[in-house]
C-alpha positions as CSV (number, residue, x, y, z in Angstrom):
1,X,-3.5,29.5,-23.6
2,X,-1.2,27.9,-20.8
3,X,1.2,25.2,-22.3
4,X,-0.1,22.0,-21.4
5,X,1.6,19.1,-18.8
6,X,4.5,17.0,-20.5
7,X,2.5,13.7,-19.4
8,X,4.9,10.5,-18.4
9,X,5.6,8.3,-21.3
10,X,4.0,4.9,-20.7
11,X,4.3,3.4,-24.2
12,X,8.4,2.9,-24.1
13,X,8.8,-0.5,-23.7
14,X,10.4,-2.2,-20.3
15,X,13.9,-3.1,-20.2
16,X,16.4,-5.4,-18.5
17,X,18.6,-3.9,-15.9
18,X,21.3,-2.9,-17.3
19,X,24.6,-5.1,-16.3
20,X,26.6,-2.4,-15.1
21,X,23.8,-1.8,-12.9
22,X,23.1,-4.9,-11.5
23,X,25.8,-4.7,-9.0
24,X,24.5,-1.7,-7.5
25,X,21.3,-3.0,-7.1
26,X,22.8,-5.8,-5.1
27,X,24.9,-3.6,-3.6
28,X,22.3,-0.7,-2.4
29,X,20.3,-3.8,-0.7
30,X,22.8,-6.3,1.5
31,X,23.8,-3.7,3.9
32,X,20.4,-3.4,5.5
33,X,19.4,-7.1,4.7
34,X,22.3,-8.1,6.8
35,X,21.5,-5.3,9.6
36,X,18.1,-6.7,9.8
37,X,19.5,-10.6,10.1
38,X,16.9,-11.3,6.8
39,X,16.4,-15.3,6.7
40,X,14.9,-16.1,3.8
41,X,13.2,-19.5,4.1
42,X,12.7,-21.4,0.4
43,X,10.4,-23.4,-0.4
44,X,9.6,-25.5,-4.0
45,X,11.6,-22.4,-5.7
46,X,15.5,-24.8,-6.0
47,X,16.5,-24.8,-9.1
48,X,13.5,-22.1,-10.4
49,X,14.7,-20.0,-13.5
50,X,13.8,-16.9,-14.3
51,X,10.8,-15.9,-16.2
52,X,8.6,-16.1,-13.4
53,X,6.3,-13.8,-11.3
54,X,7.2,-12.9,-7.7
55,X,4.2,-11.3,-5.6
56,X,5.3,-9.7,-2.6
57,X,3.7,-8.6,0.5
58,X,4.0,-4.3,1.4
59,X,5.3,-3.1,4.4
60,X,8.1,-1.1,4.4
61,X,11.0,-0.1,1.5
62,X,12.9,-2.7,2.8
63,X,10.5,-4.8,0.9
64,X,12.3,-4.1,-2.2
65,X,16.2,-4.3,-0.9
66,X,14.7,-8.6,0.4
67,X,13.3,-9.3,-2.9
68,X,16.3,-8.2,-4.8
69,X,18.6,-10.2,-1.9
70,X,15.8,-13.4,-2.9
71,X,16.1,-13.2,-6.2
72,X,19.8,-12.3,-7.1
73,X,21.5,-12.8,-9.6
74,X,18.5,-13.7,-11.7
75,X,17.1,-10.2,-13.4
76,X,13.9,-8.5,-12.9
77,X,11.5,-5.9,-13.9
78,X,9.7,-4.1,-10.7
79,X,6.0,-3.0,-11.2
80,X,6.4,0.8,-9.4
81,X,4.2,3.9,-8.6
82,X,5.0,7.6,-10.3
83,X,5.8,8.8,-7.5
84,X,8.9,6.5,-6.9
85,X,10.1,7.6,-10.0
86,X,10.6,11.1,-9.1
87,X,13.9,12.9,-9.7
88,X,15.5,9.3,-10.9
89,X,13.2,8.1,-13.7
90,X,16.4,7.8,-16.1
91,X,17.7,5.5,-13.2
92,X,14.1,3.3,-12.4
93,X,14.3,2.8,-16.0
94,X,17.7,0.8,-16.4
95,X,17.0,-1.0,-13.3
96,X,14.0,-2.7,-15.2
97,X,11.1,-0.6,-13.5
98,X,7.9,-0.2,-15.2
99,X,5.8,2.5,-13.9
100,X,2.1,2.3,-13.2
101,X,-0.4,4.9,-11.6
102,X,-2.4,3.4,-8.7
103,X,-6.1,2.1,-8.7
104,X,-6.1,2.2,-12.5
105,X,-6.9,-0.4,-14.7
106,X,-4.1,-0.3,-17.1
107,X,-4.0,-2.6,-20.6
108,X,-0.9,-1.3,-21.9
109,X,0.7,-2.6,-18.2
110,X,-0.4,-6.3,-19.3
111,X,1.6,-5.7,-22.3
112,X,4.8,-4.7,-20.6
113,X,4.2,-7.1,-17.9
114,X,4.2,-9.6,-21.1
115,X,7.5,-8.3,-22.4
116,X,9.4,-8.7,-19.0
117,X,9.0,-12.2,-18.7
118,X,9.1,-12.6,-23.1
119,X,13.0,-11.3,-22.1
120,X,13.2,-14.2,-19.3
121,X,13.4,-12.0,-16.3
122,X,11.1,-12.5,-12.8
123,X,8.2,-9.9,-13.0
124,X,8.0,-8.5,-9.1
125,X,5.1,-7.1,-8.2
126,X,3.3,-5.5,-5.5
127,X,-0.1,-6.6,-5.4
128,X,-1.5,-4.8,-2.6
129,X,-0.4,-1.5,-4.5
130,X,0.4,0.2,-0.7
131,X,2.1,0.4,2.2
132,X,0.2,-2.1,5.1
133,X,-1.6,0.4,7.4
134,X,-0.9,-1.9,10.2
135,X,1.1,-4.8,9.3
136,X,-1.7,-7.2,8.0
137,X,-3.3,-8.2,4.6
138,X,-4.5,-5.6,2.4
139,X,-7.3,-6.9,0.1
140,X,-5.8,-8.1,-3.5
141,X,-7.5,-7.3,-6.8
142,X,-10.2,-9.7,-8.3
143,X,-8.0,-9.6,-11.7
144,X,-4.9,-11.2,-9.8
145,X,-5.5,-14.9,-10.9
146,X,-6.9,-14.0,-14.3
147,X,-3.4,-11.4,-15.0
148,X,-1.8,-15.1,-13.3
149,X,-3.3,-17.6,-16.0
150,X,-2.9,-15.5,-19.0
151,X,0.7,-15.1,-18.3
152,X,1.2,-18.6,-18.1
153,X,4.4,-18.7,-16.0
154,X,5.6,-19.9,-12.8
155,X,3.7,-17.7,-9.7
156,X,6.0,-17.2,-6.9
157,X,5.0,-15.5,-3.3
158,X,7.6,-13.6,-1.2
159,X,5.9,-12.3,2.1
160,X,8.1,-11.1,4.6
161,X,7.7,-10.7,8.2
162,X,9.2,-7.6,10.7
163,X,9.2,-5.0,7.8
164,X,5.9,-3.3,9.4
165,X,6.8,-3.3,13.0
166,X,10.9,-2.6,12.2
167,X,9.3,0.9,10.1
168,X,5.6,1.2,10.0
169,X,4.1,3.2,7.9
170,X,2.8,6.0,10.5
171,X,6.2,6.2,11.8
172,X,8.8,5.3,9.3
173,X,11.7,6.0,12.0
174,X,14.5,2.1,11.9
175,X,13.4,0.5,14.7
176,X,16.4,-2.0,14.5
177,X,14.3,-5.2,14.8
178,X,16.2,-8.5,13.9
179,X,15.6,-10.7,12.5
180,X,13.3,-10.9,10.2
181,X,11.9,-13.2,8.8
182,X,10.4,-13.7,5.0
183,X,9.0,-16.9,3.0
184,X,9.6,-17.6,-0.8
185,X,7.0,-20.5,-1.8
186,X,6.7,-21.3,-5.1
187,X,2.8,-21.3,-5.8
188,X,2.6,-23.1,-9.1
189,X,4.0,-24.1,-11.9
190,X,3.6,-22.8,-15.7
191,X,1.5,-26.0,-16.3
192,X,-0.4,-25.7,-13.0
193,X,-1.2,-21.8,-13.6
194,X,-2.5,-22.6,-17.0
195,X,-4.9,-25.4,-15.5
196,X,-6.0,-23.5,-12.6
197,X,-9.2,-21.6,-12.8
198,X,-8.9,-17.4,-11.6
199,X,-11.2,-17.9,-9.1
200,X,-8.6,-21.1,-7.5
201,X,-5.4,-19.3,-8.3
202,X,-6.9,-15.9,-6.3
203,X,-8.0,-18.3,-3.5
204,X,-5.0,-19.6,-3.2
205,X,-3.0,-16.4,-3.4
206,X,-5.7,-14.6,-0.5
207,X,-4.3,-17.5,2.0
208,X,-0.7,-17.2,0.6
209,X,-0.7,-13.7,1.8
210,X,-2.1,-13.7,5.2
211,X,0.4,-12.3,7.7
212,X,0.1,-10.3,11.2
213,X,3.2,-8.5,12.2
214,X,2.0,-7.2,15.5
215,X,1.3,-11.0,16.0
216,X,4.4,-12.4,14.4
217,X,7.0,-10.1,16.7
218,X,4.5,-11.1,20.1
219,X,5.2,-14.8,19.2
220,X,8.9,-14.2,18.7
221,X,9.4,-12.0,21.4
222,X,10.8,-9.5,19.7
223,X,11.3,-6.0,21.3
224,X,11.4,-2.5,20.0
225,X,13.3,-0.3,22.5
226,X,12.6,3.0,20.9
227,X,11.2,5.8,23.0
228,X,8.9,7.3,20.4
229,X,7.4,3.5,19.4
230,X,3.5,5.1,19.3
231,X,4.6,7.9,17.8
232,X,2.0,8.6,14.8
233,X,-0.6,5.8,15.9
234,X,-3.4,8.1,16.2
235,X,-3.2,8.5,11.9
236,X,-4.6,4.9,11.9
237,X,-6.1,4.7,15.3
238,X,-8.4,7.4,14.7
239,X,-11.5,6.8,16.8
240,X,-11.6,6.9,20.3
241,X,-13.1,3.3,21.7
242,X,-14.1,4.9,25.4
243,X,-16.1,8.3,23.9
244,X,-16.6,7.2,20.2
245,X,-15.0,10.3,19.1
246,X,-13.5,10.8,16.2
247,X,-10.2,12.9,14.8
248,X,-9.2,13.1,18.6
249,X,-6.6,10.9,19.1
250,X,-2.8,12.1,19.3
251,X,0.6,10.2,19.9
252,X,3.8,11.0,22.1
253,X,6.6,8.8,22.7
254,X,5.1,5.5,24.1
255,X,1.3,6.9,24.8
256,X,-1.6,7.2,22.7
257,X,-4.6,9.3,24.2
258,X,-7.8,10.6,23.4
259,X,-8.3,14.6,23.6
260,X,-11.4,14.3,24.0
261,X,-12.2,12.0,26.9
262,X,-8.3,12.0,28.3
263,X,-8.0,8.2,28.2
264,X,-4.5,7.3,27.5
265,X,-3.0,3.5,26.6
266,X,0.7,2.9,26.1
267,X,2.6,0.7,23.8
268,X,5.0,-2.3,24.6
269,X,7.7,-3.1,23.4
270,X,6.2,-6.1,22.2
271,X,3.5,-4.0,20.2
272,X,0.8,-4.2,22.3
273,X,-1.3,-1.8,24.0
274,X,-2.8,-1.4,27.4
275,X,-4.8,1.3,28.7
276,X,-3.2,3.4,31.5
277,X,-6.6,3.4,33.5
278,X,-9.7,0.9,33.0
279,X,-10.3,-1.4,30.4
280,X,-8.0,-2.1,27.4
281,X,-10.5,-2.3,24.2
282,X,-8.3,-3.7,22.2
283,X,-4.3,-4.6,22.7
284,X,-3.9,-5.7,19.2
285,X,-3.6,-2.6,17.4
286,X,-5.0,-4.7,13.7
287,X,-8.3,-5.3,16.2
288,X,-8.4,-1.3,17.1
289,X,-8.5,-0.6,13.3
290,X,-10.7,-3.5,12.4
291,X,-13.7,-2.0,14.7
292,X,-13.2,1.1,13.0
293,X,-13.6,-0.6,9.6
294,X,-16.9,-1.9,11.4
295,X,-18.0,1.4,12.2
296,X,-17.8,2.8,9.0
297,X,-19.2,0.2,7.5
298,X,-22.2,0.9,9.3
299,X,-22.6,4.3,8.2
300,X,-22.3,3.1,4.6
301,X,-25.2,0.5,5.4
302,X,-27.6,3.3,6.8
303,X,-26.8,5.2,4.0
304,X,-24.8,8.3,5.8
305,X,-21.3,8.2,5.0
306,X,-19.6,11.3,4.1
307,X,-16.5,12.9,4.8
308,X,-18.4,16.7,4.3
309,X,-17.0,19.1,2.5
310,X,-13.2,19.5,3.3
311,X,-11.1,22.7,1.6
312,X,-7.9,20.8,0.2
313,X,-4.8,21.7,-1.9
314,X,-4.0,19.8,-4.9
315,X,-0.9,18.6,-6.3
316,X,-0.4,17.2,-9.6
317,X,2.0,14.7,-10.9
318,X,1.5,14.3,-14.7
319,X,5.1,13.4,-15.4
320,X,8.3,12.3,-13.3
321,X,9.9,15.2,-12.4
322,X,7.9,17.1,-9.8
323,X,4.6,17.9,-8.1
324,X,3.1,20.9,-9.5
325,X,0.2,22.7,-7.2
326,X,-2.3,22.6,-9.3
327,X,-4.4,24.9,-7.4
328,X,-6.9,25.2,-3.7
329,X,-10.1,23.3,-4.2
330,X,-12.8,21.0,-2.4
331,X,-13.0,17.5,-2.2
332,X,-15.9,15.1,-0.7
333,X,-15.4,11.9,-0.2
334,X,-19.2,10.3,0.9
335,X,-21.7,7.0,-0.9
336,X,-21.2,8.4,-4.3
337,X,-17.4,8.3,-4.2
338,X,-14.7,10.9,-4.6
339,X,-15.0,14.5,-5.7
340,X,-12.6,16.8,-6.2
341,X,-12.8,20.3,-7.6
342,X,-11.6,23.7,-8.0
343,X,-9.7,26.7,-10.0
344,X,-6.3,26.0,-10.7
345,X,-3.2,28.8,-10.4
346,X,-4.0,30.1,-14.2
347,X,-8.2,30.1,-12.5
348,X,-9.4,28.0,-14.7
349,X,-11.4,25.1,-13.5
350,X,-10.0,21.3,-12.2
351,X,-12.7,18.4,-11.5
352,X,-11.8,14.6,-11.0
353,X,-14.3,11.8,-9.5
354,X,-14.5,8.7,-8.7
355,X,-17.0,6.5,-8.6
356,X,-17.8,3.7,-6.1
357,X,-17.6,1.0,-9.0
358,X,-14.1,2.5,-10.3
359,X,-12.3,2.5,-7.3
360,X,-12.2,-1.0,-5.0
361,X,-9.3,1.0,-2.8
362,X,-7.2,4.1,-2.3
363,X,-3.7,4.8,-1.5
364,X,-2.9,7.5,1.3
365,X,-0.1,9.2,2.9
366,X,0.6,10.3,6.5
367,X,3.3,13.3,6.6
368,X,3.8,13.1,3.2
369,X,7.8,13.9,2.4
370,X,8.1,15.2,6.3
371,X,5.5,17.9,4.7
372,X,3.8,17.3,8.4
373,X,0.0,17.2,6.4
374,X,-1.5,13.4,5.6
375,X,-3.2,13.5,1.8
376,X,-5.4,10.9,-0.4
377,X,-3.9,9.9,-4.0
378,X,-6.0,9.9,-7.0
379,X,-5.7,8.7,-10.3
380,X,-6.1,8.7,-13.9
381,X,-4.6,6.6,-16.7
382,X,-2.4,10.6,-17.4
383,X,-2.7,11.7,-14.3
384,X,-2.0,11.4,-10.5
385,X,-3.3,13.7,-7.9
386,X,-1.8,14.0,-4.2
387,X,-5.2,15.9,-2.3
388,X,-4.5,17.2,0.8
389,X,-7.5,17.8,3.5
390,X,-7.4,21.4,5.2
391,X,-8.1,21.9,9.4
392,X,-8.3,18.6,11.6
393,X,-11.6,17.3,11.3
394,X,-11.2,14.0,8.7
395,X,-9.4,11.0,8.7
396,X,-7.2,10.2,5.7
397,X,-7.5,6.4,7.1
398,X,-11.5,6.7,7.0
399,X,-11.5,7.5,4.0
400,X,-9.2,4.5,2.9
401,X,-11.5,2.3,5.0
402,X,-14.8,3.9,3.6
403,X,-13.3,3.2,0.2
404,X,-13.0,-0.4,0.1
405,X,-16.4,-0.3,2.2
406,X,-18.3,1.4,-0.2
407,X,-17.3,-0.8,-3.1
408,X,-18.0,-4.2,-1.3
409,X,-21.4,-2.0,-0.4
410,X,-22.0,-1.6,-4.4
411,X,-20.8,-5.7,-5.0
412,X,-23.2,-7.0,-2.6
413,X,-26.0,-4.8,-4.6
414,X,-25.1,-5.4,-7.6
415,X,-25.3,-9.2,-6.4
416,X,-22.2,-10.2,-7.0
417,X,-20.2,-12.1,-4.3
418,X,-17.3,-10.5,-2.2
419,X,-14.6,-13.4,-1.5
420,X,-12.4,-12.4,1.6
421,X,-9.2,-10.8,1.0
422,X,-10.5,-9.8,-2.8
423,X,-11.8,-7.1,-4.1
């Protein structure tokens, strides 16, 4: 019998940075809050002591390096993925990270989550759980302004502004923009959170974290110079508005085009795009991945929805040290949820699902690690699995979209309402 995973050890209890490194955590983020001219407007937070909970928005990693610049010198415990704490969980740890696997509903986090702000220190946390796909609001879970009320402290927003469109996700290259821009409001009090229904505190939050940073750097005329700007657009942009094909975009330098139908449209350096001949469907590149949204949810409304039956490798990631292959498999993705399955290296046999009603969205990566191949991330409460698709013909990004689709689909059937922004 094969030796079983050492599994991540969830149970040990958070911890306050540790003083000696508080310096360096300070230290590790003003160099590129300073290159990026970060102003950081405040407002109701004078005079706020720690403990308190700070929601930020998810752009980029310079995300994190703001935060700490907003919040210094107070302490703080971050909510973070596994796979940030790869090769430096003994590090994570003394700077007052608690780990969480994604898309997991997680009790023992509440208690940890309890602990950080029992020791007086501001809980940060990432609501949105990923990376912005492009540089708007990702929906925020239902259980936001019921985690809010039960903690009973202060509830503080930071959303920032620039982070997408300096490094977007698709093409994390520094694109040098400056300045950027990022808001700390002070939400509500400890006495206003206790008072305040869930359903008032998430509505409230939803508008809190509305942003657009294709918008925000057109209205402040802010211009990124770099030669390979669309570079790794086609991972979102995946459908072709002139033929309504799909998996046959590509990118190079400033152009993205169609394969298919030949159609190319190039990006400003204000962000927007234009089509080289004919009409431009969209020049707002959140609009151009909007109607795809549309689209699927269409095919999960006439019932057809399915990513087929994809050959995939899958890496597993029970503990902090590495990914392990766990072995070549199959995984469909269609209107019953995820499936994965196959024989691992030892051939003996590997199955995880996901249902429609478990899983209100799902984190993906393009290129993961320069690895050149885009995967979907699956997990368990012990276990997180990176899946990556064989051959050319899915979307990584559709299957993101169908996600959230399908479990809006199941809500509105199950006749329970869908607020915008929630899920």
């Amino acid at each position: 019998m094969k030796k079983p995973f050492e599994r991540f050890d969830m149970t040990k209890k958070p911890i306050s940075t540790r003083w000696f490194l508080r310096p360096l955590t300070y230290m590790l983020s003003m160099p590129d809050v300073k290159k990026h001219g970060a102003v950081i407007t405040k407002k109701g937070v004078e005079g706020l002591k720690p403990p308190y909970i700070l929601l930020c928005n998810h752009n980029a990693f310079l995300d994190f390096k703001v935060a700490t610049a907003a919040i210094w010198p107070s302490r703080a415990n971050y909510i973070v993925a596994i796979d940030g704490f790869i090769g430096r969980e003994w590090l994570l740890r003394n700077v007052g990270c608690i780990c969480k696997r994604k898309f997991t509903s997680d009790v023992l986090l509440l208690r940890h989550m309890k602990r950080s702000l029992d020791a007086k220190n501001v809980l940060v946390v990432y609501p949105e759980a990923r990376y912005s796909l492009c540089g708007t609001t990702a929906v925020l879970p239902e259980s936001l302004g019921a985690c809010c009320r039960m903690l009973g402290v202060p509830v503080v927003t930071l959303v920032c502004h620039g982070h997408h469109v300096n490094s977007p996700f698709w093409n994390l290259h520094d694109r040098g923009v400056r300045p950027t821009e990022a808001e700390m409001t002070l939400q509500y009090t400890a006495e206003e959170v206790k008072k305040a229904s869930a359903d008032e505190i998430n509505a409230r939050l939803v508008e809190a974290f509305q942003y657009d940073d294709f918008a925000w750097q057109k209205e402040r005329g802010i211009k990124t110079p770099y030669e390979g700007r669309a570079e790794g657009l086609h991972r979102v942009l995946y459908k072709c508005p002139a033929c309504g094909k799909e998996y046959e975009t590509a990118s190079e330098g400033t152009k993205l085009f169609c394969r298919a139908c030949g159609k190319k449209w190039t990006m400003s350096e204000l962000g927007e795009l234009s089509a080289d001949d004919g009409v431009t469907e969209f020049s707002h590149i959140p609009d151009w991945y909007e109607w795809e949204r549309e689209c699927v949810r269409r095919e999960i409304e006439a019932g057809t929805y399915s990513s087929g039956e994809l050959t995939v490798d899958v890496d597993t990631l029970p503990n902090a040290k590495k990914f392990i292959r766990l072995g070549t498999g199959k995984m469909i993705h269609d209107m019953n949820g995820f499936r994965v399955w196959g024989t691992d290296t030892d051939g003996d046999p590997f199955e995880m699902k996901k249902s429609v009603p478990s899983l209100y969205s799902c984190h993906i990566e393009y290129d993961y690690l320069g690895c050149g191949r885009d995967c979907v991330d699956l997990n368990t409460l012990e276990d997180t699995w990176y899946v990556y698709p064989h051959g050319k013909d899915f979307s990584v990004t559709k299957m993101a979209l169908a996600t959230e689709e399908l479990y809006f689909a199941w809500r509105r059937a199950e006749g329970r309402e869908c607020r915008p922004g929630l899920a």
